[in-house]
C-alpha positions in Angstrom: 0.0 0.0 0.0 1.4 3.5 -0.2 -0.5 7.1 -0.1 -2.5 8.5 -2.7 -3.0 12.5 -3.0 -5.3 13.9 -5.3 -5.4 18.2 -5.7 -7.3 20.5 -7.9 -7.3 23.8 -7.2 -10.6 23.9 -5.8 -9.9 21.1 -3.4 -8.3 17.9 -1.9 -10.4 15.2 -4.3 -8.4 12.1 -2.3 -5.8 11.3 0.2 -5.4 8.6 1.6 -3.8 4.5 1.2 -4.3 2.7 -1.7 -3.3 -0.7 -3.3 -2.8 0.5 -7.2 -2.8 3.5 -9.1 -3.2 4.0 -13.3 -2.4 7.5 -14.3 -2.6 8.5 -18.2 0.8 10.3 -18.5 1.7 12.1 -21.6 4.3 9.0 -22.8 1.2 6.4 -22.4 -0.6 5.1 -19.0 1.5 4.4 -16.1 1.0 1.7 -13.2 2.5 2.7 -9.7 2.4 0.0 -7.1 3.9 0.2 -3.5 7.8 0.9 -3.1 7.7 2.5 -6.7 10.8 4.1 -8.0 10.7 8.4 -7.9 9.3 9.9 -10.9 7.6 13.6 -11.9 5.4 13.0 -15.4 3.0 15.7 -17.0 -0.7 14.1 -17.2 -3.1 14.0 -20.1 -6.5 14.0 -20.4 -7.1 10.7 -20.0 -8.8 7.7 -17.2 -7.4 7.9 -14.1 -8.0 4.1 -11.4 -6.8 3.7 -8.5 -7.4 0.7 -5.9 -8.5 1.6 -2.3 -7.3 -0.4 0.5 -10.4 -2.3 0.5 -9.4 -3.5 -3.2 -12.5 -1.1 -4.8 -12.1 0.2 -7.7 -12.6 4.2 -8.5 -12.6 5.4 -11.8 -11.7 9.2 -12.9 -11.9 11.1 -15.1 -8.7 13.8 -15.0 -7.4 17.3 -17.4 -4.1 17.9 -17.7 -1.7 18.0 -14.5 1.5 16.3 -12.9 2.0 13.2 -10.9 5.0 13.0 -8.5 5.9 9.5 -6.8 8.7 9.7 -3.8 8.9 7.7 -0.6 6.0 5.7 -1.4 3.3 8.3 -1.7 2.1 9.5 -5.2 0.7 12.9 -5.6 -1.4 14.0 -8.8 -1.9 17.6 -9.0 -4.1 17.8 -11.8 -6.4 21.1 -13.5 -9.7 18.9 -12.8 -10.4 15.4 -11.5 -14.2 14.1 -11.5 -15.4 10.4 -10.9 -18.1 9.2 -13.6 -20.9 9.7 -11.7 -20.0 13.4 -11.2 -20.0 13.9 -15.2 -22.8 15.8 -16.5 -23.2 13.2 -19.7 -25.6 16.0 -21.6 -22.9 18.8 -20.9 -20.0 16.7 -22.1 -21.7 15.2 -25.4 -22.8 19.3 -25.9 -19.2 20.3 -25.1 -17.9 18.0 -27.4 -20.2 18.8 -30.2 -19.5 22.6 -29.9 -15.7 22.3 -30.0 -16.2 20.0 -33.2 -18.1 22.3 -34.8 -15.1 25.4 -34.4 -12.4 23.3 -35.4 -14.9 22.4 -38.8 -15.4 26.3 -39.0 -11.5 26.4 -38.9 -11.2 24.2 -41.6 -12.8 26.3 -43.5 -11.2 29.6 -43.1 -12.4 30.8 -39.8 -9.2 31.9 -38.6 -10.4 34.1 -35.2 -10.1 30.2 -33.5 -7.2 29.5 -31.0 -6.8 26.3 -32.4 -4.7 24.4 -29.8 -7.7 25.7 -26.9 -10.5 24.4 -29.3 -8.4 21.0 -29.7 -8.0 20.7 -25.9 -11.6 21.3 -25.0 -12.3 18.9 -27.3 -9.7 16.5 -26.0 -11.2 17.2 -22.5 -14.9 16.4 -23.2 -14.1 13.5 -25.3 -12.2 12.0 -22.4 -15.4 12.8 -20.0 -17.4 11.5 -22.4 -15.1 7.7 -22.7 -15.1 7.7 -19.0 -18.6 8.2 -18.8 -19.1 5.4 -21.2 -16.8 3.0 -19.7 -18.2 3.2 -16.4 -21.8 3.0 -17.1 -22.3 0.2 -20.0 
């Protein structure tokens, strides 16, 4: 077991000791385990599952941030972290459908677009959206 800490600015989501921890860093998903070796990686938008000590499984769904793993306790500081049942489903498929639509407009010569926002709101509701999915069906 080892600690898990898990801050957004708005708040502490989790801390506390946990059996396994999947994180989607920006070189591919990472699996930490107790005793792991130190590491800093960015985060992607991406599924985050960790293992509580009484082996249940929580599934997340987390923006861009930073995980940091040192003497056995693994801390994600990440933009936004929200479990599936938090996700507004409607929001996220509307989200997703709005930043499709601007990056079609900039395809076409709408050039007022700041095109790497527009790709990572879509990146970000597209990830809700996945975790969403996974969880529920």
């Amino acid at each position: 077991m080892f600690r898990l800490s898990i801050v957004t600015p708005e708040r502490v989501v989790y801390d506390a000791e946990v059996k396994s921890l999947s994180a989607p860093g920006t070189d591919g998903y990472l699996g930490v385990l107790s005793q792991h070796a130190p590491l800093i990686t960015a985060l992607k938008p991406g599924k985050l599952e960790y293992r509580d000590a009484d082996d249940k499984l929580h599934i997340l769904a987390v923006t861009r941030g930073f995980l940091e793993v040192s003497g056995n306790v693994a801390t994600i500081l990440a933009d936004a972290v929200e479990s599936a049942d938090q996700i507004d489903i409607d929001r996220a498929r509307s989200a997703y459908r709005r930043e499709k639509s601007r990056l079609v407009s900039a395809g076409g010569g709408e050039t007022d677009l700041d095109l790497p926002s527009v790709r990572e709101a879509l990146e970000r509701a597209a990830n809700r959206i996945k975790v969403y999915e996974d969880t529920h069906h």
